[in-house]
N, C-alpha and C positions, 0 to 999 in steps of 0.2 A: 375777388375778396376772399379772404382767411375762412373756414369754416372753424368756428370757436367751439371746442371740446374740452377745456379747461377751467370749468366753474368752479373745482375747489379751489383754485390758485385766489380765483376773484372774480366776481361776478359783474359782469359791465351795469354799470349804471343807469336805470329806468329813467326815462323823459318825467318821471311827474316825481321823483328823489329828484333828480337833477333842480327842475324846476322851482322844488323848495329851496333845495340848499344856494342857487344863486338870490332867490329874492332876500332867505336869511342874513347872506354876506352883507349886502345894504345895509341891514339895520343897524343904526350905531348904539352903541352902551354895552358898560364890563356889566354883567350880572352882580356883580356884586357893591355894583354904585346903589347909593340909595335916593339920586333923582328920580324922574320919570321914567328917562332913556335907558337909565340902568335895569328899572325895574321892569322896563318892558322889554329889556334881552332875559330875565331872569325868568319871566311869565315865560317867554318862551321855549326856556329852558329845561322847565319844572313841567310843562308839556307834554315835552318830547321823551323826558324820563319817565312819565306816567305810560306812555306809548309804550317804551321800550320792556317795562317794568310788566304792562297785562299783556304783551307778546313770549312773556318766559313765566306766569303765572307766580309775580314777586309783586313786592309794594314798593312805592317808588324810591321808599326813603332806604329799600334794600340795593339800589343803582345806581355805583360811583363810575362815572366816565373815565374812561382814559383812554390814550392813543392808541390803543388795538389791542390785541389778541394778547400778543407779548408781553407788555405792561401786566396786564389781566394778569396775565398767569404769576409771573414774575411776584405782582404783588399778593396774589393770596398766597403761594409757596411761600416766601420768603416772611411775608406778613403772617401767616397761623404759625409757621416754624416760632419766629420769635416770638407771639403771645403765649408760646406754648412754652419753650425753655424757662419762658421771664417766672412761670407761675410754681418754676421748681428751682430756679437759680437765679444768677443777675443775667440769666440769657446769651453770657458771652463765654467762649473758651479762656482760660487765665493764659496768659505768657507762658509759652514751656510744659501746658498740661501732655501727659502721656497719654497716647492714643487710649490704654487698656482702662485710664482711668474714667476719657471719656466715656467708651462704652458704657461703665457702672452707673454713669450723670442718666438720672429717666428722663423720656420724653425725646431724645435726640435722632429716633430712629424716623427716618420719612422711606414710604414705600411708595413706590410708582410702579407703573404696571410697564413691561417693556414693551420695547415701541412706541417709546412715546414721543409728543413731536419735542424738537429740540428746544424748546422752549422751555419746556419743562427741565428734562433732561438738563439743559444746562444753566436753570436755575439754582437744581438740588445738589449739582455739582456743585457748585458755587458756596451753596451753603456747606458743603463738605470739607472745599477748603479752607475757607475762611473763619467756619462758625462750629467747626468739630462735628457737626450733623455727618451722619450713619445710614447712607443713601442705601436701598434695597431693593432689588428687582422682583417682582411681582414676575412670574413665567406667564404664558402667554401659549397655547394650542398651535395646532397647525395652519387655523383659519385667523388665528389673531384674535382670539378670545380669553380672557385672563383668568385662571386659573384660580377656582375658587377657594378649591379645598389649600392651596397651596398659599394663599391669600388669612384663610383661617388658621395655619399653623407659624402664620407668621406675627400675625396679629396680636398686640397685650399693653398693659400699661406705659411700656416705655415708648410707644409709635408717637412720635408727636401728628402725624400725619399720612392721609392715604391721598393718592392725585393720580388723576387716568381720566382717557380721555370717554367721550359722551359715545362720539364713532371715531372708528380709526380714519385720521386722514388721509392716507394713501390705500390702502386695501377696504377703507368703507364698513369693517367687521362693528357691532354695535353693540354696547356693553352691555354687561346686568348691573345698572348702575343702582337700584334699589337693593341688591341680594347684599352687596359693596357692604352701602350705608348702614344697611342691617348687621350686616358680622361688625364690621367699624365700632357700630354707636353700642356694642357690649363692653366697652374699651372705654366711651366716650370720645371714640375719635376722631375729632372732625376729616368728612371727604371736600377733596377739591374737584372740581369736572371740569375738564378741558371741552367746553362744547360747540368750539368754532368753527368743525368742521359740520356737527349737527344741525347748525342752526340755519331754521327754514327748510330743513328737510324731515327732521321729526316734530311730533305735539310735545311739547318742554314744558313742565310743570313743575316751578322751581320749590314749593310749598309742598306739593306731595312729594319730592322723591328726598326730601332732608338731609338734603346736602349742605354745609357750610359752606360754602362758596363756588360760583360759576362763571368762566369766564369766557364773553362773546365778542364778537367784530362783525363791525358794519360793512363791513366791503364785501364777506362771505354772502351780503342778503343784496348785493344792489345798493349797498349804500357806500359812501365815502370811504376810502380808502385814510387812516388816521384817526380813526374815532371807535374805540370800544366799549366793552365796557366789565366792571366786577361786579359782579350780583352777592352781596353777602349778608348772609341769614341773620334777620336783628339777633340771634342768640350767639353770634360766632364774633370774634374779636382778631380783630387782624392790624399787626403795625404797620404803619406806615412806612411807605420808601422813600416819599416825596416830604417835607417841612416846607412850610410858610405862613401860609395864610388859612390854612384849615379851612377852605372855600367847602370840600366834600368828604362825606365819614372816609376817613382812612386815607387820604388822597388833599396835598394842597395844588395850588396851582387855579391861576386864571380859566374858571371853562369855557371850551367853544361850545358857543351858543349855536351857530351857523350849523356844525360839525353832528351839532344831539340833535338838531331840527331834521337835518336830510335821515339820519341814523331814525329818528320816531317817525318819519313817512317807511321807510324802509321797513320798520318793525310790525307796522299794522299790515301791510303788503303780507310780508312773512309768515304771519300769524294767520290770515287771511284764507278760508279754502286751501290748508294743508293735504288735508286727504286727496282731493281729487288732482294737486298737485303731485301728492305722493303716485298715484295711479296713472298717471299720465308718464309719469319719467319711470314708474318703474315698468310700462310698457317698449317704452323705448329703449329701456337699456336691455329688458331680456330681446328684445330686436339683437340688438349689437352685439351682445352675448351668443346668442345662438347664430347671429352672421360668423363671426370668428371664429366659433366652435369648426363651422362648417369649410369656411373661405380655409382655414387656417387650423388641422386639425391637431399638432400637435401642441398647439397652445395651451397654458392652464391657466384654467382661473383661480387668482388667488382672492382669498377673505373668503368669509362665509356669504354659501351660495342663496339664503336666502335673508337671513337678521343682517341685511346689509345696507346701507345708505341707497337709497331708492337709484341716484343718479349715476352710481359710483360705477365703471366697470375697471376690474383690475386684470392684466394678464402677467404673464412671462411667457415667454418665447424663447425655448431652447437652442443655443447656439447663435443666437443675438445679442448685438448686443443694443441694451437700449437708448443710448444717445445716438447710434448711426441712425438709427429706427425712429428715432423724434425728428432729426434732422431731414430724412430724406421724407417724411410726412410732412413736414413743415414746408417744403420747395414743391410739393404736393398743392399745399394748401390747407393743410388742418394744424390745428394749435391743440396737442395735446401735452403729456408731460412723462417722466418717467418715475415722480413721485413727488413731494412735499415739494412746490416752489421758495420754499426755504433755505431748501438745500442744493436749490438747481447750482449747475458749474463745477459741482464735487464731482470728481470722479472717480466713487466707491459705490460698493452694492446697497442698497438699500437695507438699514441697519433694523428696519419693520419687517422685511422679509427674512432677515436673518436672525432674528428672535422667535418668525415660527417657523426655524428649522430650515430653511430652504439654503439650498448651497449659496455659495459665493459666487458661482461661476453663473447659475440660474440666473439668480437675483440681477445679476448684470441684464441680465434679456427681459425688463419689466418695462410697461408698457398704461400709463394709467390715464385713461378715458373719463372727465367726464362730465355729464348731461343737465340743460338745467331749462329753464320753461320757455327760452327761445330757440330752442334744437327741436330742428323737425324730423319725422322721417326721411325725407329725401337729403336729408345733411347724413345721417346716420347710414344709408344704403351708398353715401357717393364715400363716407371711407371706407367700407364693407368693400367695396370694387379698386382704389386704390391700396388695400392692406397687404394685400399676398406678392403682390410686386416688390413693396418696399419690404418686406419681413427677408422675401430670397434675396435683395441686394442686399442689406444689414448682414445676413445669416454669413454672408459670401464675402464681405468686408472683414467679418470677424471670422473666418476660417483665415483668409489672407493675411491678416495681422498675427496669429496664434503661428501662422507657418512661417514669418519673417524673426516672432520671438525666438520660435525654437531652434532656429538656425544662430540668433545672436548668440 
């Protein structure tokens, strides 16, 4: 059997989520019928949002569902973009407008912080094409931390928006997301937080850290894979991307009842004894950490070596490359990854590694671990003893291809 080292991809499914979400699937009625049957999918509903809503320290009427991460993000980008142009213009580029003239239009500029996961990324693009929005990189340090001061000289009335993630999901680095909101809201800018790789591994406190909108997934906690969710601040105003039936603020669309039930088992879980979950996984990861250092010494670890996501381990590995290196782990028996399972299949360097600075050639030999409350130590010491095998086959694979290129 597989040894599973890949919980930011998605986290397997708990016996007592599971257990809820199939008895949920039984129940019949749309929440939004107003018999019985409707109204007791709606009870249940309104639950599971309350659940989901004191696991991120929000009210529940701040938690519109949607089908994951994606969606999430998707819609408070796209959604505070246009509440934001609408309140300077009719929110659309005219036929034919000149770029130059865009720029002078306020509100159009959105800042992301680089590395961000593609989701974002190719939301704000989207708006760039389509909507004349004036996408801007926020830099990023060598551990993958965003640049504040660099943040502050970018920052002014025209930003219609700031967006970045909670922790970084590949390299695990973890933001100053208050310092953010703080320079932001001298602007009145509303922040977006990407915190789907966060969640369930830090205390989220959506009321203290004042942020206009946050977006999470259930599958990151043990829960269902297709159900997320947008946390958005009663003071922030976000358009919709979905029309119909205006079932949820911002969001129409029939909701899975089934889908919020397993996600509100999942969120009390999550919420649940953080700390000493923190403390347990960040024991095991400086395990695994310090095994690699040692098994495997020219490794480096990237992200910051200590404000990092408790479970996360990141490496590169010089002269590897890392899909040989996932591959021959994988025949192994371990499931890890070589960054965002988003992106898995591409065969490019990690576009997070190469915002803090690291070569192309490096980036290629990355390597991302990682750890969640069913990895034990002797899971973590049995890849410690299979790593250094696979690292000199990979190493020795990609000398052998680098000598066939240069001959081509």
């Amino acid at each position: 059997m597989a040894i599973y080292l890949d919980h930011a991809a998605t986290v397997p499914m708990s016996s007592e989520v599971l257990a809820a979400y199939v008895a949920a699937l039984a129940v019949v009625g749309n929440p939004s019928s107003i018999h019985s049957q409707g109204q007791n999918a709606k009870r249940m509903l309104e639950e599971a949002r309350e659940q989901v809503a004191a696991s991120l320290g929000a009210d529940s009427q701040e938690v519109t569902f949607t089908s994951g991460g994606t969606e999430s993000i998707n819609l408070a980008i796209k959604g505070l973009f246009w509440a934001r142009t609408a309140s300077a213009s009719d929110g659309r580029v005219a036929p034919g407008e000149q770029r130059a003239q865009r720029v002078s239009r306020p509100g159009r500029r959105i800042l992301i912080a680089a590395g961000e996961h593609h989701a974002t990324i190719d939301a704000a693009a989207w708006l760039a094409t389509t909507e004349g929005a004036i996408v801007e990189e926020i830099p990023v340090d060598s551990l993958g931390r965003i640049d504040l001061d660099a943040l502050e000289r970018m920052l002014g009335p025209d930003v219609a928006l700031v967006s970045l993630l909670l922790a970084n999901n590949e390299v695990g680095t973890i933001q100053p997301i208050h310092r953010v909101v703080e320079l932001a809201s001298r602007f009145d800018v509303p922040v977006h937080c990407d915190a789907v790789a966060a969640y369930g591994y830090l205390p989220i406190d959506f009321h203290a850290s004042g942020l206009a909108a946050m977006s999470v997934s259930a599958h990151k906690i043990a829960g269902p894979v297709g159900v997320g969710a947008l946390i958005i601040a009663r003071t922030a105003n976000v358009v919709p991307l979905l029309h119909g039936g205006n079932q949820q603020r911002s969001r129409s669309g029939t909701q899975d009842a089934a889908g919020a039930v397993a996600f509100g088992v999942a969120a009390i879980r999550a919420a649940e004894g953080i700390e000493a979950r923190q403390a347990g996984l960040r024991a095991l990861r400086d395990r695994l950490v310090n095994g690699i250092r040692s098994a495997v010494p020219e490794a480096i670890l990237r992200g910051d070596p200590v404000d990092r996501l408790a479970g996360n381990v990141h490496f590169t590995f010089p002269g590897c490359e890392g899909d040989s290196l996932l591959f021959l782990l994988d025949v192994a028996g371990f499931s890890v990854s070589t960054g965002s399972a988003c992106q898995a299949g591409v065969p490019e360097a990690s576009h997070v590694l190469i915002s803090m600075g690291v070569s192309e050639a490096d980036a290629r030999g990355a390597l991302r671990m990682t750890l969640g409350e069913t990895t034990t130590e002797a899971e973590v010491d049995a890849l410690l003893v299979a790593l250094p095998g696979a690292v000199q086959r990979a190493t020795a694979a990609g000398l052998a291809d680098r000598a066939v290129g240069s001959r081509a």
